[in-house]
C-alpha positions in Angstrom: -17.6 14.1 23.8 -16.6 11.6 21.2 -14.1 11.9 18.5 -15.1 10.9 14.9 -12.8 9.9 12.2 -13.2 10.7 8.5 -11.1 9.3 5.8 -9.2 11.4 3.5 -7.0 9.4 1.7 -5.5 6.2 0.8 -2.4 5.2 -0.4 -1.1 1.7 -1.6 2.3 0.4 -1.4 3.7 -2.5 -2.5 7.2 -4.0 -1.7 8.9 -5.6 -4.4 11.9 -8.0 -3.9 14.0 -7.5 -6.9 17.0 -9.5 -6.4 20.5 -9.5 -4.5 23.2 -6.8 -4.7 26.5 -7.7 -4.9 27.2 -7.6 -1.3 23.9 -10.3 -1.2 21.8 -7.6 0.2 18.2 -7.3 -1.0 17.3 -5.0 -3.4 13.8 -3.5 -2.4 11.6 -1.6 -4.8 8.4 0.2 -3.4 5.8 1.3 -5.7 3.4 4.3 -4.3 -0.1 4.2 -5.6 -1.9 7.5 -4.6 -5.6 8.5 -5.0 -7.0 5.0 -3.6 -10.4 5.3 -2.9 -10.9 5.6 1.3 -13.7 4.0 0.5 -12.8 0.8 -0.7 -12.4 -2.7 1.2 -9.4 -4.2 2.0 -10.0 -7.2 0.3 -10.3 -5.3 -3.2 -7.2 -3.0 -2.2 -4.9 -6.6 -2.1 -6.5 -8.0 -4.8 -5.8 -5.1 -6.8 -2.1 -5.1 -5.5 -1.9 -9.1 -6.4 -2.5 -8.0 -10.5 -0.3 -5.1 -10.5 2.4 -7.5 -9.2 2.1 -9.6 -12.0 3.3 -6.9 -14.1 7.0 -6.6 -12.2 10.1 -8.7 -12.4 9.9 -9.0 -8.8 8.6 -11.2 -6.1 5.4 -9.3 -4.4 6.7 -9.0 -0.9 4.6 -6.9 1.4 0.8 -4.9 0.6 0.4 -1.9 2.6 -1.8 0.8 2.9 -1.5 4.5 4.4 -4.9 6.2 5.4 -5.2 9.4 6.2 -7.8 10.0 9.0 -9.5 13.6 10.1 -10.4 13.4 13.8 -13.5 15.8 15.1 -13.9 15.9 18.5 -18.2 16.0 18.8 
């Protein structure tokens, strides 16, 4: 039998480095973008990430994404 998978969400996430504390750690900010389209390339998914960024003070550090995957055992 084979299993399938079917996609049932998508999730962006985008780490922002927004500076140094004052012990010089970084300071992290991680924006959540629910409701992505499963369907939709990964190429548009970091280009999409790419002009949000330009809308933060921070430096665009990491582009993630989360998928949620049914499997069906056929």
């Amino acid at each position: 039998m084979a299993i399938r998978d079917f996609k049932q969400s998508s999730t962006l996430l985008m780490k922002f480095n927004m500076g140094v504390d004052a012990r010089g750690n970084d300071i992290i900010k991680v924006v959540n973008l629910r409701k992505v389209k499963p369907s939709a390339d990964h190429q548009a998914v970091y280009e999409t990430a790419q002009s949000i960024s330009t809308l933060v003070d921070g430096n665009l550090t990491e582009v993630l994404r989360q998928e949620v995957l049914e499997l069906v055992n056929e």
